[in-house]
C-alpha atoms as a printed R data frame, in Angstrom:
   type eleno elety resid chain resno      x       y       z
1  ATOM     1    CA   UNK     A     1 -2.810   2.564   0.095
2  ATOM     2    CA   UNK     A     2 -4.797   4.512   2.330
3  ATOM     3    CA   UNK     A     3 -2.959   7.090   5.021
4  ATOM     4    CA   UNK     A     4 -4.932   6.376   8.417
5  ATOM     5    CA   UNK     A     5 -3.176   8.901  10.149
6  ATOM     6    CA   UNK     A     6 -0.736  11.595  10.057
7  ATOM     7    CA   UNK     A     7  1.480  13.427  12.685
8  ATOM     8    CA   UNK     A     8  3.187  16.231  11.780
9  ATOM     9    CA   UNK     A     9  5.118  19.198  12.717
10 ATOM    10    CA   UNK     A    10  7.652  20.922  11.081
11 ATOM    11    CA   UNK     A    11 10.745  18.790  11.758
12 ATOM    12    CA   UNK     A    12  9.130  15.257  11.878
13 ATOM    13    CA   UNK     A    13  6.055  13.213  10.498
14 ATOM    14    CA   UNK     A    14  4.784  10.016  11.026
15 ATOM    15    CA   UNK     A    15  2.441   8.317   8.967
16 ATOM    16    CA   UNK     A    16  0.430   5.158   9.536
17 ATOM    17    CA   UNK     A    17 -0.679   2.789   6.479
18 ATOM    18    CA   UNK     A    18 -4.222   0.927   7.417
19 ATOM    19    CA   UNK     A    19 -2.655  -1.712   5.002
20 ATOM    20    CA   UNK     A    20  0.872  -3.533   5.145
21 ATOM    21    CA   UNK     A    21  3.264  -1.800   2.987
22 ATOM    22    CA   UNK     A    22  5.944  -2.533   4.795
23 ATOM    23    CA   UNK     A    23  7.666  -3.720   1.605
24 ATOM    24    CA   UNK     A    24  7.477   0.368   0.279
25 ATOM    25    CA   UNK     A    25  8.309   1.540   3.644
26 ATOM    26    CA   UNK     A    26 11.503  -0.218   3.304
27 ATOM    27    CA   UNK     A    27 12.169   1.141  -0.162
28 ATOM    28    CA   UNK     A    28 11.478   4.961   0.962
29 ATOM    29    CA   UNK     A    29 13.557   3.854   4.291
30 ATOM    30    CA   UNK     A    30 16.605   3.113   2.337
31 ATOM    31    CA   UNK     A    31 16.417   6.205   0.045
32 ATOM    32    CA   UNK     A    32 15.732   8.427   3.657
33 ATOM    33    CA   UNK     A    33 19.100   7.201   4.675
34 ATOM    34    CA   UNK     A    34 20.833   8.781   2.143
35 ATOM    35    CA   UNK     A    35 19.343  12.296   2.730
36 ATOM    36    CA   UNK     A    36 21.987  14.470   5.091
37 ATOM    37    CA   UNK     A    37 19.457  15.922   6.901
38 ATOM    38    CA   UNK     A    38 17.504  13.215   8.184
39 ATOM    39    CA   UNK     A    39 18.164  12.322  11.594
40 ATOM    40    CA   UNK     A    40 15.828   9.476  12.285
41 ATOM    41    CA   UNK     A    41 14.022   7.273   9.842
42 ATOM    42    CA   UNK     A    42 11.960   4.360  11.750
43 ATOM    43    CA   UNK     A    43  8.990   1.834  10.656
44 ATOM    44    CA   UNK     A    44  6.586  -0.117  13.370
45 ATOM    45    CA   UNK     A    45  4.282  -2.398  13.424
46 ATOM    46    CA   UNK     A    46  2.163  -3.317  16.519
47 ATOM    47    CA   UNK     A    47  1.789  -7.012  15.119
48 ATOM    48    CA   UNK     A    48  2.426  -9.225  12.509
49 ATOM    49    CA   UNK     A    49 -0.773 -10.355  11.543
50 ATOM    50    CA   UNK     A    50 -2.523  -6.733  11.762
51 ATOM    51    CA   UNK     A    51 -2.282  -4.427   8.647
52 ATOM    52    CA   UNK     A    52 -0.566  -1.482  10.188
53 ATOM    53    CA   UNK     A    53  2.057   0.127   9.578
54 ATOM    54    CA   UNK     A    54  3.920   3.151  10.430
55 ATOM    55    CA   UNK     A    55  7.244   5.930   9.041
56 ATOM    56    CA   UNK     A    56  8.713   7.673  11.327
57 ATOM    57    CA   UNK     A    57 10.595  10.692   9.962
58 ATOM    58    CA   UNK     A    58 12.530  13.201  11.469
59 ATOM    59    CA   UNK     A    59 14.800  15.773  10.187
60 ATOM    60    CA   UNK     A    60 17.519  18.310  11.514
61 ATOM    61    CA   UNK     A    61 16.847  21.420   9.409
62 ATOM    62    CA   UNK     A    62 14.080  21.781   6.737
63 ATOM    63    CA   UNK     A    63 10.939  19.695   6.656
64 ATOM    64    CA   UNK     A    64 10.226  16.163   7.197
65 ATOM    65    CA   UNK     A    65  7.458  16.161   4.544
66 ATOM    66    CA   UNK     A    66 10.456  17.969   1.918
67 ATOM    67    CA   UNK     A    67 12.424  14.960   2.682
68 ATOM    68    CA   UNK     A    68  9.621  12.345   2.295
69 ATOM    69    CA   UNK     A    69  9.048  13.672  -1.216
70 ATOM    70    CA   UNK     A    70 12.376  14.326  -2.140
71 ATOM    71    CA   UNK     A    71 12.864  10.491  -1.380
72 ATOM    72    CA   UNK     A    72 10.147   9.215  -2.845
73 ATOM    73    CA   UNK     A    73 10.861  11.111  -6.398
74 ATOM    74    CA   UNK     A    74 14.596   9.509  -6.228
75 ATOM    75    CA   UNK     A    75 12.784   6.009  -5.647
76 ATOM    76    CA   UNK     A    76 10.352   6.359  -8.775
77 ATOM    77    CA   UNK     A    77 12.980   7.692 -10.641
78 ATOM    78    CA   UNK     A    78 15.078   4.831  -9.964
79 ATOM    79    CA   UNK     A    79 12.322   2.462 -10.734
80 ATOM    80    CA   UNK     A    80 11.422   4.286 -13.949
81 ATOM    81    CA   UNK     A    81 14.919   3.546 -15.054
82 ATOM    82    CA   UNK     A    82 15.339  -0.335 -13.194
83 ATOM    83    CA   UNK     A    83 18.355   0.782 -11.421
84 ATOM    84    CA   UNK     A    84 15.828  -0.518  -8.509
């Protein structure tokens, strides 16, 4: 997984994946959703058929990178212990 680029600011990020992993976008999505102070969690695609992706994070107070990470260590967690 390579990041091809990266917005960022303090209260929102997006990333965009030169390779389709929209199947672990979906999985940090879901664990996003459950954090209180994310506002807006979005992924795109321009097309089907091109290997693009993109997260779209933001957040009301903190960071959107905090919550990125705090999500993603939930997610391995989970999957360390197959409740995923």
């Amino acid at each position: 997984m390579e990041i091809v680029e990266k917005k960022d600011d303090t209260t929102s990020v997006s990333l965009v994946l030169g390779s389709d992993e929209l199947s672990l976008f979906l999985v940090v999505k879901h664990y996003l959703e459950q954090i209180p102070e994310v506002d807006i969690v979005g992924i795109a695609r321009d097309h089907h058929l091109l290997d693009r992706s993109e997260l779209h994070i933001k957040v009301s107070k903190g960071k959107a990178l905090d919550a990125l990470k705090k999500a993603l260590k939930e997610a391995t967690k989970d999957l360390k212990s197959r409740k995923l």
